[in-house]
C-alpha positions in Angstrom: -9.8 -21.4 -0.3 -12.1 -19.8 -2.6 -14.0 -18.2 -0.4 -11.1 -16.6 1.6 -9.7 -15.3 -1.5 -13.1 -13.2 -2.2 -13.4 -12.6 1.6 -10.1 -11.0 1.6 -10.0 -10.1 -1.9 -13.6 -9.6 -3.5 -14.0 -10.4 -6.9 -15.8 -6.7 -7.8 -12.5 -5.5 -7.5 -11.3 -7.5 -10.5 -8.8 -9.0 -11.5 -6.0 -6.2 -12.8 -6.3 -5.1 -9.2 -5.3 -8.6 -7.7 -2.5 -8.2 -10.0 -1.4 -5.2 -8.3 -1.8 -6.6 -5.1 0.1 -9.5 -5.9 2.5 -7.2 -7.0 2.6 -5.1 -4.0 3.5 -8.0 -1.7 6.3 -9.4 -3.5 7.7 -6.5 -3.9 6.9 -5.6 0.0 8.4 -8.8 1.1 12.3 -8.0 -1.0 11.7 -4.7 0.6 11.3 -6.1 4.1 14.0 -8.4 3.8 16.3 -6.2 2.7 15.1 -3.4 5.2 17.2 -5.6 7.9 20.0 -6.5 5.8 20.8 -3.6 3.9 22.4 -1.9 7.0 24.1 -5.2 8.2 25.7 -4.9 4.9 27.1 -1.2 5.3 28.1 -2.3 8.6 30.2 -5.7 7.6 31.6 -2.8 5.4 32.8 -0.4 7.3 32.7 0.9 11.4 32.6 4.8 10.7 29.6 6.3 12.1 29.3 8.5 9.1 29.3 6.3 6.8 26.2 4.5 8.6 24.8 7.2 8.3 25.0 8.1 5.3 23.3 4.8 4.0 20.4 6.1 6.2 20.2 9.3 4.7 20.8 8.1 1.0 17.3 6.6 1.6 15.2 9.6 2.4 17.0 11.5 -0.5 15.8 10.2 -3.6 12.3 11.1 -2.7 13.3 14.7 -2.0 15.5 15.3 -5.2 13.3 13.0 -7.7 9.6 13.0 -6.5 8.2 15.8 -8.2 9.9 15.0 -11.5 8.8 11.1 -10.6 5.0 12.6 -10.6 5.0 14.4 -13.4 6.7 11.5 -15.5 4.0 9.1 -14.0 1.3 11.0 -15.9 3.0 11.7 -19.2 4.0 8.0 -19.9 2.2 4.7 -20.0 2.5 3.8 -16.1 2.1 0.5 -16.4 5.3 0.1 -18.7 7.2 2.7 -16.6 6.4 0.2 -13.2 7.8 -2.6 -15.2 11.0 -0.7 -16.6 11.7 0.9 -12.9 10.7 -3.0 -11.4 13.7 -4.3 -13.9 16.2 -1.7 -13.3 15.7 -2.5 -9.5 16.1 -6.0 -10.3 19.5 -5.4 -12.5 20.8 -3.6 -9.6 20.0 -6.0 -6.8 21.8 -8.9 -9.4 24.8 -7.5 -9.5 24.8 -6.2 -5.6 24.3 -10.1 -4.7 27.1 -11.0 -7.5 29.3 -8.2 -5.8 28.8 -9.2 -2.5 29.1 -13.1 -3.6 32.2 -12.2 -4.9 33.8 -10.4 -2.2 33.7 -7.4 -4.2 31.2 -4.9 -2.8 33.1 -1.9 -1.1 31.4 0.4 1.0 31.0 2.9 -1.9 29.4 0.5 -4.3 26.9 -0.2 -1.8 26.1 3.5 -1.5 26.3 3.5 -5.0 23.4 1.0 -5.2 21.2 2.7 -2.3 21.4 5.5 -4.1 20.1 3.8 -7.5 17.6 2.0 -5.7 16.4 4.4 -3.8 15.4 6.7 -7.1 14.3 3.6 -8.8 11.6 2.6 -5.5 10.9 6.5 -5.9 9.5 6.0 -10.1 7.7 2.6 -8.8 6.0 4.0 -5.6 5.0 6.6 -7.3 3.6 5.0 -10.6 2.3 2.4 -9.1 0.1 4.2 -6.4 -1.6 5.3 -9.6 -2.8 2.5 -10.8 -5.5 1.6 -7.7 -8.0 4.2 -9.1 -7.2 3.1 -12.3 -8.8 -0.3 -12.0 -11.0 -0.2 -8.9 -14.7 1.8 -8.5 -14.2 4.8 -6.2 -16.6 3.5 -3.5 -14.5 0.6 -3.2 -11.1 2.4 -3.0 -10.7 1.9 0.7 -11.4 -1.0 0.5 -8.2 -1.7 -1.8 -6.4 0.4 -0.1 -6.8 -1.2 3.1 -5.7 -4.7 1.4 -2.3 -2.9 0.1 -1.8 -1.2 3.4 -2.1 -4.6 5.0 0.2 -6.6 2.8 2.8 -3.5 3.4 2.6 -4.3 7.6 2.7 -7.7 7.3 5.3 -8.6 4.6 7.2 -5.6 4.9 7.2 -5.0 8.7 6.8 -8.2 10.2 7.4 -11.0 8.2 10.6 -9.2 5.8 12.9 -8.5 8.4 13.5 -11.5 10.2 13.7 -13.4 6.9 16.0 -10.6 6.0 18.4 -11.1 8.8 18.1 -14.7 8.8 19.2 -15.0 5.2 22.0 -12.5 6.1 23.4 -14.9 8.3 23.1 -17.7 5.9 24.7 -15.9 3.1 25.4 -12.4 2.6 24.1 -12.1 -0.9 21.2 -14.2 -0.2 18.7 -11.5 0.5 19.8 -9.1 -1.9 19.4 -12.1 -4.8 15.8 -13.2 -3.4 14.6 -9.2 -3.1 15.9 -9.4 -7.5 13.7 -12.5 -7.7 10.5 -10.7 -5.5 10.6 -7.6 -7.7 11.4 -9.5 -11.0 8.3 -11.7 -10.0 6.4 -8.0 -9.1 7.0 -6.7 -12.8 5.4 -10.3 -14.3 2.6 -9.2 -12.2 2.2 -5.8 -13.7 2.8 -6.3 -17.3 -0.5 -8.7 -16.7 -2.6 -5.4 -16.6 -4.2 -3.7 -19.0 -4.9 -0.1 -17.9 -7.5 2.6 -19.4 -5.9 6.1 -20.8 -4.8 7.8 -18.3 -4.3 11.5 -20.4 -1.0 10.8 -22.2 -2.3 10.8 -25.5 -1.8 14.8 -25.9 -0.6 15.9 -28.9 1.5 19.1 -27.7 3.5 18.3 -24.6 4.5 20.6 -22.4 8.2 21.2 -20.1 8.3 18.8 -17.5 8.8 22.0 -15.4 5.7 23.1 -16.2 3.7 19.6 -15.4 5.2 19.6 -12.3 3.9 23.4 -11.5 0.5 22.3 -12.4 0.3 19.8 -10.4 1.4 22.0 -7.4 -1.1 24.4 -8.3 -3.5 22.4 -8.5 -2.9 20.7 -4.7 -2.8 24.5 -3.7 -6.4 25.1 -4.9 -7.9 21.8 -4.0 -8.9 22.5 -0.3 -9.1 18.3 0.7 -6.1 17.7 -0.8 -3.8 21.0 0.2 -5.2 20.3 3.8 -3.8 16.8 3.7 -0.8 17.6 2.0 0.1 20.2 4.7 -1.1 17.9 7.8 0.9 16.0 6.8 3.9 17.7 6.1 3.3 19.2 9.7 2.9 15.6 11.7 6.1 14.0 9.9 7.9 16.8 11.4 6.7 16.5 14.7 6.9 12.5 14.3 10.3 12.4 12.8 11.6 15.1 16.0 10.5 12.1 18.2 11.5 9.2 16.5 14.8 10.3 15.1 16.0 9.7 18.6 13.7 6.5 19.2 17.1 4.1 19.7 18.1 6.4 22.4 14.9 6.8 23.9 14.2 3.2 24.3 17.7 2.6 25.3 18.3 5.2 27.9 14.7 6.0 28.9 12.9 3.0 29.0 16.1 0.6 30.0 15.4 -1.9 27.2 18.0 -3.3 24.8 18.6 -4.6 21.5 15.2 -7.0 21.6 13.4 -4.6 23.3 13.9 -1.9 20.7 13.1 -4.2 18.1 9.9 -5.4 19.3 9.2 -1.9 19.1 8.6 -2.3 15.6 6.8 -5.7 16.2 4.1 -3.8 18.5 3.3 -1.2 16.2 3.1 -3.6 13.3 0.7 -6.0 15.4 -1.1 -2.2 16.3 -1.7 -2.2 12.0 -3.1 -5.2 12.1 -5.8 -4.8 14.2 -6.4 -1.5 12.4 -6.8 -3.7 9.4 -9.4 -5.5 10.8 -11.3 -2.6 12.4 -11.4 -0.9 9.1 -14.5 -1.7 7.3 -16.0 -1.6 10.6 -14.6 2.2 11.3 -15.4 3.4 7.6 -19.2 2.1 8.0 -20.1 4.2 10.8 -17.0 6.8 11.1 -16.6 9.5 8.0 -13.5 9.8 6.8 -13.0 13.6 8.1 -13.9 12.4 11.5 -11.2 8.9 11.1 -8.9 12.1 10.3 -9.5 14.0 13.0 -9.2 11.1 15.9 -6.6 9.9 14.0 -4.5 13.4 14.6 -5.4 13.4 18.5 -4.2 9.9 18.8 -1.2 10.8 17.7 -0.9 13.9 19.6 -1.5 12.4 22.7 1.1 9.2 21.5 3.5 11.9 22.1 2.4 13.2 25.5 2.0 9.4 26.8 5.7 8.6 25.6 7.0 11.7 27.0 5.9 11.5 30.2 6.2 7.3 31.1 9.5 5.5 31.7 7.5 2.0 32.3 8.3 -0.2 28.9 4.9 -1.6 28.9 3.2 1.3 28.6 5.0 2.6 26.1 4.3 -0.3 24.5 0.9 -0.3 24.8 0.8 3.4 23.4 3.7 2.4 20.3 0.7 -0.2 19.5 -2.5 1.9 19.7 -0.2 4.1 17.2 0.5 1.2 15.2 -3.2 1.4 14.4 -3.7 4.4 13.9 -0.9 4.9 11.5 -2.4 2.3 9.2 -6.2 4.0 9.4 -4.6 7.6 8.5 -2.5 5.8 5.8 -5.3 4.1 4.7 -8.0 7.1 4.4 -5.5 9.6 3.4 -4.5 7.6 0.0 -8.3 6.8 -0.2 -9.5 10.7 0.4 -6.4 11.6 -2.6 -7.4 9.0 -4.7 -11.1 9.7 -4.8 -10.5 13.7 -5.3 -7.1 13.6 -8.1 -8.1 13.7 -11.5 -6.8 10.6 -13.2 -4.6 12.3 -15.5 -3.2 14.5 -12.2 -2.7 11.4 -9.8 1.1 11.3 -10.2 2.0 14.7 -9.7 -0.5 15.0 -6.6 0.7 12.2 -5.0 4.7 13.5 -6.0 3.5 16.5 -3.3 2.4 14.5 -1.2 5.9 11.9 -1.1 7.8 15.6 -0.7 6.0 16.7 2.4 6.6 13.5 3.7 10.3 12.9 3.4 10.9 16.7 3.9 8.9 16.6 7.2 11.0 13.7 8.0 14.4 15.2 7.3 13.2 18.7 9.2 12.1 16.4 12.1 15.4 14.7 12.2 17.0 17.9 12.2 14.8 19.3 15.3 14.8 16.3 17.4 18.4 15.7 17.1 19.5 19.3 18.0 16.6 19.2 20.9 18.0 15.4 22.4 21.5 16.8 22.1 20.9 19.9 24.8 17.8 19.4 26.3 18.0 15.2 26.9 16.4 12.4 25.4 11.8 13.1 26.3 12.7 16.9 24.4 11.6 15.9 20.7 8.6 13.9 22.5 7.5 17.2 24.2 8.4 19.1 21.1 6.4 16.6 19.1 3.0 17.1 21.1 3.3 20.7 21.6 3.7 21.1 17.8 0.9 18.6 17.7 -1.6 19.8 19.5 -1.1 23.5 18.2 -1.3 22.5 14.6 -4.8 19.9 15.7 -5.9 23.4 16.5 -5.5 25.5 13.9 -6.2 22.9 11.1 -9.5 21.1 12.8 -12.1 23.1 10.9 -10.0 22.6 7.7 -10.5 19.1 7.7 -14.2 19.2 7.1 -12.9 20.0 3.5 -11.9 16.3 3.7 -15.2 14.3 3.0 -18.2 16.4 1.6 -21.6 16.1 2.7 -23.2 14.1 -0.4 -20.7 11.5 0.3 -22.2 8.4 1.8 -19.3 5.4 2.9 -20.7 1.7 2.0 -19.2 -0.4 4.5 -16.0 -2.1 3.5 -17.6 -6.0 3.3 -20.5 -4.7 1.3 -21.7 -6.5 -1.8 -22.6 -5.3 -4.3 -25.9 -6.7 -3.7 -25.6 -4.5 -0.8 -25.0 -1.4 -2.3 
């Protein structure tokens, strides 16, 4: 057992980051399980297709409305302590939604209520606690930590959470919502274990939160690595979120398949992420990150184009997994090239950015791919996707070799330091 801890988890990491990596899992696994059984609760609640989604929406909003001021309070505060305060308010809220729903007294507007709370709360932790990885771990071995997060995130989260979810759903409503309290309870414990380095907050002349949060752009705007990420993207989650806003359709009226079908959907690309895990020390030792980046942007170009153009199920599925892979590689080096280049004391707001181009691609995609399926048919957003795709792979390829600079040489990910 030993030594598949430090294969998995190597001791030069230390220990304040297994704490956070402990942390990360518990609190990916409530987030799985309730990731199923949040909307079988709106729906035991009510039939009206608003409604439904509205609970959808009410978790891509927080982000929007809260992330910038989420970044710029994640660098003027001790993070650590904010993680564990935002951890327990999630907690609190989950208690009394299981007690609500235990009791037979959870209408449909407390549970908005709640997904509304909980949403801005995961917004403060996310946040915060993305900052804390460079805190504790040497910047050659940040992808390496990263890659270990990323995996607990597809495995917990995406493959193990929602069965367990729906399961405990059928067992007892409240059930999942108590054990997601008693997964991010246990994720705080975890935290308040750390003991972080100063991080900047110890100015004596504060200034507006306004004005943080405008450094913090400006400062994204003038980094070239960073603004090109930041804008790639913003750009890709459009295209993406066109596309997959209409996924359920696609894979109902396109492809032929049904309920199980769609769902293994999600199973495919998660099994795709776990390969990527695997590859990943193997990719980083002989791949630079720019060039992961850039192969990572035509793979998903031409995910488009492939799903557009089939109507066989097992090719699509084939292609949904190759993207599964490649979604965990970009997630991975993206957080790894923003980590490595944000000043500590800049980390929150940066990665703030970052969460806003995300959900606001998202929300524009939805927009686009809805409007596009609605007069056009169901393969539209796909086309749309690639099109927009393969212009923007265009225009932004020679930006990206902003990405990873020439002086930087990647020590494979199972190096020791021995090896180094």
């Amino acid at each position: 057992m030993p030594r598949i801890v430090e294969k998995l988890v190597p001791a030069r990491l230390g220990t304040g980051f297994r704490w956070v990596l402990g942390s990360s899992w518990s609190s990916n696994l409530g987030d799985g399980i309730v990731l199923a059984a949040g909307p079988l609760l709106v729906a035991s609640r009510t039939d009206d297709a608003f409604l439904v989604a509205l609970a959808a929406l009410l978790q891509w909003l927080p982000p929007l409305v809260f992330g910038l001021w989420a970044g710029a309070v994640t660098d003027r505060v001790d993070r650590r302590r904010l993680v564990i305060a935002v951890d327990t308010l999630r907690t609190v809220v989950l208690a009394l939604l299981a007690a609500a729903v235990l009791f037979d007294a959870a209408s449909i507007a407390l549970v908005l209520v709640a997904m509304v709370l909980l949403g801005t709360a995961e917004t403060f932790a996310d946040n915060a606690s993305q900052t804390l990885v460079p805190m504790l771990v040497a910047r050659d071995d940040l992808a390496l930590a990263n890659s270990r997060i990323q995996a607990g995130f597809i495995t917990v989260n995406q493959l193990v959470g929602p069965p367990i979810g729906a399961a405990l759903f059928a067992a007892g409503q409240a059930v999942p919502f108590a054990a997601d309290a008693l997964l991010v309870a246990a994720g705080a414990v975890m935290i308040s274990r750390l003991r972080l380095p100063p991080h900047g907050v110890e100015r004596h002349e504060r200034s507006h939160v306004r004005a943080d949060i405008a450094e913090g752009v400006r400062w994204v705007w003038h980094h070239a690595a960073v603004r090109t990420l930041v804008l790639t993207i913003f750009i890709f989650n459009v295209t993406f979120g066109a596309a997959w806003s209409v996924l359920v359709l696609y894979a109902r009226d396109h492809l032929g398949l049904g309920a199980i079908g769609f769902g293994l959907i999600t199973t495919v690309q998660a099994l795709g992420g776990l390969v990527g895990t695997a590859a990943y020390g193997w990719l980083t030792a002989r791949i630079s990150l720019a060039n992961l980046l850039r192969v990572g942007l035509i793979i998903e170009t031409l995910t488009h184009l492939a799903l557009a153009l089939t109507s066989t199920p097992w090719v699509a599925m084939a292609v949904f997994f190759v993207f599964g892979a490649h979604a965990f590689v970009w997630g991975t080096t993206s957080i790894t090239v923003r980590q490595r280049a944000v000043p500590t004391a800049l980390q929150g707001r940066v990665g703030s950015v970052n969460l806003v181009g995300v959900y606001g691609g998202l929300v524009i995609g939805a927009g686009i791919g809805g409007a596009l399926a609605q007069h056009h048919g169901v393969t539209a957003p796909f086309w749309f996707a690639f099109v927009g795709s393969a212009l923007f792979v265009v225009l932004i390829w020679h930006q990206l070799r902003h990405v990873a600079h020439a002086d930087e040489r990647e020590q494979p990910l199972d190096a020791t330091p021995a090896d180094q």
